[in-house]
N, C-alpha and C positions, 0 to 999 in steps of 0.2 A: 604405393606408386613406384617406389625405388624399383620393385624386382619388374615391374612391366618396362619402365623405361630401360635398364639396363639390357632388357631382351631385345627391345625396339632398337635402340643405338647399335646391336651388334648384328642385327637384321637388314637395319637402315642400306650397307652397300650392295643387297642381292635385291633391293627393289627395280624396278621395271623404271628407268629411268623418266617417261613419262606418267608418274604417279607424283605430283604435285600436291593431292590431295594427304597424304601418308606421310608427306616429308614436311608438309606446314605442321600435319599434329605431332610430330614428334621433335620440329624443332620448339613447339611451345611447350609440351610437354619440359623440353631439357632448359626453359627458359623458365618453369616452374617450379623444379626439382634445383636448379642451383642458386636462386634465393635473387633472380636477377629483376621480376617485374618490379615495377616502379611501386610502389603505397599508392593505392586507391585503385589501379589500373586493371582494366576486364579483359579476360582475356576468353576470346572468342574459338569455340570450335565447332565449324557450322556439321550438319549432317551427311555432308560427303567428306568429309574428313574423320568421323568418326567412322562411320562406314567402311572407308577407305582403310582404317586403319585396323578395324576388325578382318578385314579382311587379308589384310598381310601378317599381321600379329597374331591370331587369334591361333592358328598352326604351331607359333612358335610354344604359348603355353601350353595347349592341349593338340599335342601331335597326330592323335588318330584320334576318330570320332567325332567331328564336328566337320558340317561345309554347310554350305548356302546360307553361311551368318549375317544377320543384319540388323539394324535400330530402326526404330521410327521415337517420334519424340513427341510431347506435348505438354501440358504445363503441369510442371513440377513431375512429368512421369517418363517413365522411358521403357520401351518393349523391346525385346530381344528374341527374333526368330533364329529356326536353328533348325538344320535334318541331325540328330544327334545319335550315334550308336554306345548306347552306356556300356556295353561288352569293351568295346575297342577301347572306351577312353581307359576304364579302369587296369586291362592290360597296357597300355601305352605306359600307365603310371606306376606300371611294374607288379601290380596286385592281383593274386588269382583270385576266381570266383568258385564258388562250388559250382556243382554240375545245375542243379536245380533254380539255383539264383542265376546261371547262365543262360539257360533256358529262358528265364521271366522276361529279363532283359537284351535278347541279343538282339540284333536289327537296329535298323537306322530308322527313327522315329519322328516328323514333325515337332518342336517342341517350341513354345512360348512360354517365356518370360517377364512379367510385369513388377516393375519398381515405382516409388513415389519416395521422392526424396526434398527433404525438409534441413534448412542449414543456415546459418546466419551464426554472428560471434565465435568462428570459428569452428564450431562444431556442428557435428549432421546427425541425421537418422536417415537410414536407408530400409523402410520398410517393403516387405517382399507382396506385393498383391493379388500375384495372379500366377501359378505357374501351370500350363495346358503340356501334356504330354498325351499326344498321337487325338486331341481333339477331346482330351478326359481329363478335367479340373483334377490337379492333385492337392488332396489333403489331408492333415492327420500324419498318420504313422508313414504313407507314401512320403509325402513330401518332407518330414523328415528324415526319411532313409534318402532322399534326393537328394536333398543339403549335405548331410552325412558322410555320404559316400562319392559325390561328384562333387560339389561345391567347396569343403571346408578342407579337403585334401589340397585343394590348388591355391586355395587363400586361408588359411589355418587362421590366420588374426583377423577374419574378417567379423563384420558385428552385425545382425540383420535384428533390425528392428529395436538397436540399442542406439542412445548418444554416443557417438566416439568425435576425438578432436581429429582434423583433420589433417594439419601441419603445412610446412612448406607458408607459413603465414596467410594460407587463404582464409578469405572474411568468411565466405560464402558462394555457394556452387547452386544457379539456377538453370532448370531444364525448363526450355519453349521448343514449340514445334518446329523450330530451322538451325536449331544450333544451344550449346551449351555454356553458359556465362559463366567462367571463375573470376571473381572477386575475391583482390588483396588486399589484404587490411592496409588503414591507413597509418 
């Protein structure tokens, strides 16, 4: 969470000043990240603030490659659309491709995302459910070259489908259809 907030905080002054929705998530975010909610207290991020905030941040982590990003949410799950060109992200991230793996992947592709995430006592699991690329389920050795090579480069510690703590003292992170509940321990 540290490296998304400090990209956001330093993003925060080139926002479109009426974005209200981008500056409530990121002032909660910095109200998470510096150890400020109260014990027990929820902190709310409805679905045009995540939205919102995908859609100014999302640039700043992966510079080319990614538009028309967005959430929808539902219980315990959360989907993420995307037109996404794997050529551009992986040059953005400074890595050549061979000629043949460039060919596979160049173009900007429809791509869905599906998560369910499970969390309570401080820790979660964030298992991977569903990932659609151009309207064709990936799985197997696809979807781990997908992880591999787009996912684990921009979040290296991340854990799919493992326990990890979550820190910052949250109890537990619930996804509903209108918004996202973090729970501080008490």
């Amino acid at each position: 969470m540290h490296r998304l907030l400090t990209l956001a905080l330093l993003c925060a002054p080139a926002l479109p000043a009426g974005d209200a929705y981008v500056r409530s998530a990121l002032a909660k975010l910095d109200t998470i990240e510096n150890g400020h909610p109260k014990p027990g207290s929820v902190i709310v991020f409805t679905l045009q603030e995540i939205n919102s905030w995908a859609y100014y941040m999302v640039p700043g982590i992966v510079p080319q490659g990614i538009r028309n990003q967005r959430v929808t949410l539902g219980n315990d799950i959360g989907t993420a659309y995307a037109l996404m060109d794997f050529l551009k992200m992986r040059h953005a991230q400074g890595k050549a491709t061979n000629w043949v793996m460039a060919r596979m992947i160049e173009g900007e592709r429809p791509v869905t995302i599906s998560i369910r995430v499970k969390s309570g006592g401080g820790q979660c699991v964030v298992d991977l459910t569903r990932v659609e690329v151009s309207g064709v389920v990936a799985t197997g050795t696809v979807l781990d070259f997908l992880i591999k090579t787009f996912f684990l480069p921009l979040y290296p510690s991340a854990k799919i489908g493992e326990k990890f703590e979550m820190g910052y003292n949250i109890d537990r992170i619930d996804i509903r259809p209108a918004a996202v509940r973090v729970t501080i321990k008490k």
